[in-house]
MDAnalysis code that builds the backbone (N, CA, C; Angstrom):
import MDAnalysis as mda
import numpy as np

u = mda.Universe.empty(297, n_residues=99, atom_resindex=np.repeat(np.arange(99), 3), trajectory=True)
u.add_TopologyAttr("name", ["N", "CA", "C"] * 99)
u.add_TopologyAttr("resid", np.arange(1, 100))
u.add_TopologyAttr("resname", ["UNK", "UNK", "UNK", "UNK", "UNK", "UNK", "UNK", "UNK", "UNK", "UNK", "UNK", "UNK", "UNK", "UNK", "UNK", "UNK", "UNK", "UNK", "UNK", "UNK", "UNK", "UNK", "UNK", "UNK", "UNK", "UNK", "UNK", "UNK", "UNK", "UNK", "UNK", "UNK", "UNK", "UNK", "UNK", "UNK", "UNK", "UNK", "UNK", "UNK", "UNK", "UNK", "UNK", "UNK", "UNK", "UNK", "UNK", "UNK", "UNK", "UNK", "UNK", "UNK", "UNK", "UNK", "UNK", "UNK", "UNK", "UNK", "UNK", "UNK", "UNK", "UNK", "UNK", "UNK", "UNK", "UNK", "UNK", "UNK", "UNK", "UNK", "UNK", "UNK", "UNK", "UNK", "UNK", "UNK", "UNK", "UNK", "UNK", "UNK", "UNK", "UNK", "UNK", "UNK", "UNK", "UNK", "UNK", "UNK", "UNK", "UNK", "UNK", "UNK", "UNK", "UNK", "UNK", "UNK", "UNK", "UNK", "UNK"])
u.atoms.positions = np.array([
    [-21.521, 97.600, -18.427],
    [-22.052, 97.096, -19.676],
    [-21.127, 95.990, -20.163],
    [-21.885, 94.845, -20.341],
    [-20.559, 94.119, -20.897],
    [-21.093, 93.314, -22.274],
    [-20.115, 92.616, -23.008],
    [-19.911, 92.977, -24.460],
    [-21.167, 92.138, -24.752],
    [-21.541, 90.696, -23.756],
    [-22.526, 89.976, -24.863],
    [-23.561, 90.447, -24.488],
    [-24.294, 91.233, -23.365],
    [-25.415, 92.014, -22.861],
    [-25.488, 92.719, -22.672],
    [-25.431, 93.653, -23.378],
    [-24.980, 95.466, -23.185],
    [-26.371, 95.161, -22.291],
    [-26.453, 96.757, -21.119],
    [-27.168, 97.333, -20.509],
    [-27.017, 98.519, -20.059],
    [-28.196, 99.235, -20.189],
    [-27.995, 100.712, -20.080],
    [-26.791, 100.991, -18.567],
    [-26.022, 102.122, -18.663],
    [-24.997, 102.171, -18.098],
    [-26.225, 103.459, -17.312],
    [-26.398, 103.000, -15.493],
    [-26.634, 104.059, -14.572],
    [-26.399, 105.780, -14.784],
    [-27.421, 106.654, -14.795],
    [-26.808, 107.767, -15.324],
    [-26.204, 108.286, -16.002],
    [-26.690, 107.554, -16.907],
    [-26.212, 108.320, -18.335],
    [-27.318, 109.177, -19.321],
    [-28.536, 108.600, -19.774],
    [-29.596, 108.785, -20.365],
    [-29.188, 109.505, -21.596],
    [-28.011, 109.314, -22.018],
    [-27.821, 110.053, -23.456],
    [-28.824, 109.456, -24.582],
    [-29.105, 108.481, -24.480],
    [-30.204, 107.933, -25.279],
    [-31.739, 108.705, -25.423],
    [-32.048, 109.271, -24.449],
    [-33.096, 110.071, -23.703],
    [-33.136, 111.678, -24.127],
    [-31.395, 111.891, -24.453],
    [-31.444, 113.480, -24.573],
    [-30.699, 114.019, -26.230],
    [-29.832, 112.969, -26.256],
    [-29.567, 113.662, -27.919],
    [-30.058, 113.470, -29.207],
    [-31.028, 112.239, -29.301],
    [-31.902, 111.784, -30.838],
    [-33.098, 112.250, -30.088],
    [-33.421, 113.038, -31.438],
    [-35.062, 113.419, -32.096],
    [-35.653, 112.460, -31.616],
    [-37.180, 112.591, -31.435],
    [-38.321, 111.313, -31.762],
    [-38.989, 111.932, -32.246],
    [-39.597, 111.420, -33.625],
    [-40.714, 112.334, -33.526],
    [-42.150, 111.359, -33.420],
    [-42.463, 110.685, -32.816],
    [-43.605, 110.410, -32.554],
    [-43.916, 110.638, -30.779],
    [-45.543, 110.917, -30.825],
    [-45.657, 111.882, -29.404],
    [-44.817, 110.560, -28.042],
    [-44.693, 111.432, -27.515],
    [-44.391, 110.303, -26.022],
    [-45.705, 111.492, -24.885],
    [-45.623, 110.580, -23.932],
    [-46.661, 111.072, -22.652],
    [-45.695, 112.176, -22.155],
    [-46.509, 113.792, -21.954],
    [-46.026, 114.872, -22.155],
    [-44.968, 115.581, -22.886],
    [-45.171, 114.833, -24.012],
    [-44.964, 115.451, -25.112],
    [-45.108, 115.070, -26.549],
    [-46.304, 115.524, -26.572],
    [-47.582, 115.179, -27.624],
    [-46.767, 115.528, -29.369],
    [-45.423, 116.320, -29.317],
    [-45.346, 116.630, -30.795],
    [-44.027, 116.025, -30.951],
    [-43.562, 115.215, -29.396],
    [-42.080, 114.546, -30.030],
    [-41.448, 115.113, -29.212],
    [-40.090, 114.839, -29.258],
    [-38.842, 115.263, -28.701],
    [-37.632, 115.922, -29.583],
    [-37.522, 117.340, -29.548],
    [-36.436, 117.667, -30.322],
    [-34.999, 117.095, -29.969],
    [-34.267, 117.149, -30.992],
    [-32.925, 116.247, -30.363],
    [-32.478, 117.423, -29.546],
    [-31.761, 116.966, -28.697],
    [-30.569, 117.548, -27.451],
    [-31.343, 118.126, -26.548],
    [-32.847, 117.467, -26.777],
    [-33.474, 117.891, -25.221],
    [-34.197, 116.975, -24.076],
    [-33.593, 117.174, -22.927],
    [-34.102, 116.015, -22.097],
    [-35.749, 115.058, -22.543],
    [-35.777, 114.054, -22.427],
    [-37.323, 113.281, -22.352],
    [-37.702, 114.065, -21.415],
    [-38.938, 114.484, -20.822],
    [-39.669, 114.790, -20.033],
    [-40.070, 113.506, -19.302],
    [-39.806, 112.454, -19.652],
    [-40.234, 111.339, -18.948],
    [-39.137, 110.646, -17.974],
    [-37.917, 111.680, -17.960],
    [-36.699, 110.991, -17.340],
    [-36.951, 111.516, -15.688],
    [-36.541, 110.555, -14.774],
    [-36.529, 111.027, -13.364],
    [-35.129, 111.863, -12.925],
    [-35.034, 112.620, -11.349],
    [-34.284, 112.462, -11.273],
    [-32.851, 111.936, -11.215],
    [-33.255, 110.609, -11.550],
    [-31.882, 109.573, -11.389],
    [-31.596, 109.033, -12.840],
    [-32.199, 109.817, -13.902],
    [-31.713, 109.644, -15.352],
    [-32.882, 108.146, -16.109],
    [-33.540, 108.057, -15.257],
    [-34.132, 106.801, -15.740],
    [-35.397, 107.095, -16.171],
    [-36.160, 106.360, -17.249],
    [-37.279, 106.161, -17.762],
    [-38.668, 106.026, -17.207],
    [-39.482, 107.094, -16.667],
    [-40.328, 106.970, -15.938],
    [-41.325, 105.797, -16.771],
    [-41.191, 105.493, -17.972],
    [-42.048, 105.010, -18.762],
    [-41.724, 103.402, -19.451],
    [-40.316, 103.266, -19.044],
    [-39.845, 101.704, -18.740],
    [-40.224, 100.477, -18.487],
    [-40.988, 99.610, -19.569],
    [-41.758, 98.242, -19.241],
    [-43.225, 98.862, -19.470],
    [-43.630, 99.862, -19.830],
    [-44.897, 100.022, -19.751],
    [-45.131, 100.383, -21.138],
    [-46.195, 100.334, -21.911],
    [-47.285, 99.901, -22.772],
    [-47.252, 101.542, -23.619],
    [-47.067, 102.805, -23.029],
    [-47.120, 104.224, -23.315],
    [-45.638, 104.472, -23.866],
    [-44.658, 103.561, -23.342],
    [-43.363, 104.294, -23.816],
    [-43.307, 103.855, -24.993],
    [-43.038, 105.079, -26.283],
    [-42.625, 104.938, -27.945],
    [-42.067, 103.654, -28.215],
    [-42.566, 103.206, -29.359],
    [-41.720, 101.950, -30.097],
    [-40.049, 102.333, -30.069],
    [-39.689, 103.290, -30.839],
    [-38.729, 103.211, -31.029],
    [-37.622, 103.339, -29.807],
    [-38.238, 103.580, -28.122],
    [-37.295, 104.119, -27.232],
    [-37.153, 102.163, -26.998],
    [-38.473, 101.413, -26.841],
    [-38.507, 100.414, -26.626],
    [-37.306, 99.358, -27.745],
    [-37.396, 99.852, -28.655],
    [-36.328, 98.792, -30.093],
    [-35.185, 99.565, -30.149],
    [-34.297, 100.595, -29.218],
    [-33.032, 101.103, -29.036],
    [-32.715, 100.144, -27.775],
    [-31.452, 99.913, -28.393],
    [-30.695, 99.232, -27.417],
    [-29.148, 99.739, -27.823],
    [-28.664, 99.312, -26.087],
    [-27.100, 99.952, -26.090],
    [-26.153, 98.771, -26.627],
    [-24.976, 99.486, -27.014],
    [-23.838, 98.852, -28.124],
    [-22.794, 99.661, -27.448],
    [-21.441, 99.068, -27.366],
    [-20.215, 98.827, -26.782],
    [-19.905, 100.609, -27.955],
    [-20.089, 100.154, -29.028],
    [-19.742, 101.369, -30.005],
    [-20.477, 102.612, -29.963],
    [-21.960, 102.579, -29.327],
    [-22.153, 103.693, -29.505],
    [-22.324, 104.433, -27.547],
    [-21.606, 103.683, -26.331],
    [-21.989, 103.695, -25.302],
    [-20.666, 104.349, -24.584],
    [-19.677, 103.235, -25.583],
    [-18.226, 103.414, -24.826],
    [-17.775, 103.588, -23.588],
    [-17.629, 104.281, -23.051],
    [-17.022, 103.633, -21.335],
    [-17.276, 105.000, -20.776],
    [-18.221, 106.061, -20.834],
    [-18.640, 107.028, -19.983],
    [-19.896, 107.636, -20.779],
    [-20.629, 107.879, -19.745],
    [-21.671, 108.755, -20.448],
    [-21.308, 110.224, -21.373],
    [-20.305, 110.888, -21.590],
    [-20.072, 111.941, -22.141],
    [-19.935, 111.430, -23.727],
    [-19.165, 109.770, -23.405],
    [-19.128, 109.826, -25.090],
    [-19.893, 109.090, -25.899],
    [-20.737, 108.732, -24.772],
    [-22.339, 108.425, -25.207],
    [-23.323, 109.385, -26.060],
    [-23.285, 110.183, -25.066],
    [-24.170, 111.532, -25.626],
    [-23.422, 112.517, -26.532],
    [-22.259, 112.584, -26.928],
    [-21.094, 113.310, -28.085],
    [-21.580, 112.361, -29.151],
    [-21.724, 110.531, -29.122],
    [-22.241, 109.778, -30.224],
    [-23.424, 109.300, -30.990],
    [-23.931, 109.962, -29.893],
    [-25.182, 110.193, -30.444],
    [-25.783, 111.273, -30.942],
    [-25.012, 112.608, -30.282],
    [-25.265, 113.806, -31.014],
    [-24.916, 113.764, -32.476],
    [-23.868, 113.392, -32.920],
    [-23.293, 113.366, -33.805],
    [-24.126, 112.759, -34.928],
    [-24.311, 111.648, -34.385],
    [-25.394, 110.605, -35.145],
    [-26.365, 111.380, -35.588],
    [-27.169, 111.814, -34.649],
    [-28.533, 112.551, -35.123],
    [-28.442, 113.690, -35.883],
    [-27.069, 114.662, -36.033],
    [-26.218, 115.740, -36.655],
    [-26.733, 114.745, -38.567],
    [-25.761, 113.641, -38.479],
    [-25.532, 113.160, -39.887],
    [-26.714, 112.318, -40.079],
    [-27.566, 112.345, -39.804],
    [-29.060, 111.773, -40.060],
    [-30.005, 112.795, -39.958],
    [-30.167, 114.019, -40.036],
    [-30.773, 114.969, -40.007],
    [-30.891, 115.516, -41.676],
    [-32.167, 114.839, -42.155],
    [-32.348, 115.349, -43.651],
    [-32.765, 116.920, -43.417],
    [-32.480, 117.526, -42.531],
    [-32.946, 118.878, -42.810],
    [-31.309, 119.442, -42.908],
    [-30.415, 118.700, -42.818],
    [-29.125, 119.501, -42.593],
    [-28.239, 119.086, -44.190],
    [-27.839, 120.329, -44.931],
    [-26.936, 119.529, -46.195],
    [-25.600, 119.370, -45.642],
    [-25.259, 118.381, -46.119],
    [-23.856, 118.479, -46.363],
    [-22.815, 118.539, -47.116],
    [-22.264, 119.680, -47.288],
    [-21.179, 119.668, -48.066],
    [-19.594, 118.723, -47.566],
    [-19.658, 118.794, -46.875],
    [-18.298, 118.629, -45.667],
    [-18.598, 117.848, -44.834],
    [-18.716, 116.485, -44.772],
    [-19.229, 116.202, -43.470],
    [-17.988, 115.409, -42.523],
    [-16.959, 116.054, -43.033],
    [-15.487, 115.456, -42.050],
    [-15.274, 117.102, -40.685],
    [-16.467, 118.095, -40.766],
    [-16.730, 118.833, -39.572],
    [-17.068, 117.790, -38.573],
    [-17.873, 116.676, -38.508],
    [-18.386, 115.944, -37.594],
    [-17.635, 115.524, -36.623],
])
C-alpha cells in the first residue's frame, strides 16, 4: 500500500469482516453483522462482488488509508473493530478510554 494510492493490502479483508452493513448485500438479504465474514468473500479474502453493479454502495465508497490499514492485516481488523465498537449507537458510553 503506498501513501499516495492506498490499495487494498492481499489478504487481509478486515474491511469485509469487522463493520456492520446494514443494507442487504447478495446472500445476505438483512446485512452484515459486524465481526462477521461477507459471505461474498472467496477463499483468497477477496470480493466475489468487486467491479460489479450488486456490490453495496458503501463497500464500493470505502477505501483504504495508511491510518486505518497500517502495515498488517491484524491491525487492520483491531481498527476497525474498534471503530465500529465507538460508532455503535446501540452501545453507551460511559468510559470510552476501555477502547
Amino acid at each position: 500500500m503506498s501513501a499516495a494510492s492506498p490499495e487494498c493490502r492481499p489478504g487481509c479483508a478486515a474491511c469485509c469482516i469487522a463493520p456492520s452493513i446494514a443494507s442487504p448485500i447478495p446472500g445476505m438479504p438483512q446485512g452484515k453483522p459486524a465481526g462477521v465474514a461477507c459471505v461474498q468473500l472467496n477463499a483468497y479474502l477477496r470480493c466475489r462482488l468487486f467491479g460489479r453493479p450488486e456490490r453495496p454502495g458503501i463497500c464500493t465508497a470505502f477505501r483504504p488509508s495508511q491510518e486505518m490499514c497500517g502495515t498488517e492485516p491484524a491491525y487492520a481488523l483491531n481498527y476497525l473493530s474498534k471503530l465500529e465498537l465507538l460508532t455503535d449507537p446501540a452501545v453507551s458510553w460511559t468510559n470510552q478510554n476501555h477502547v
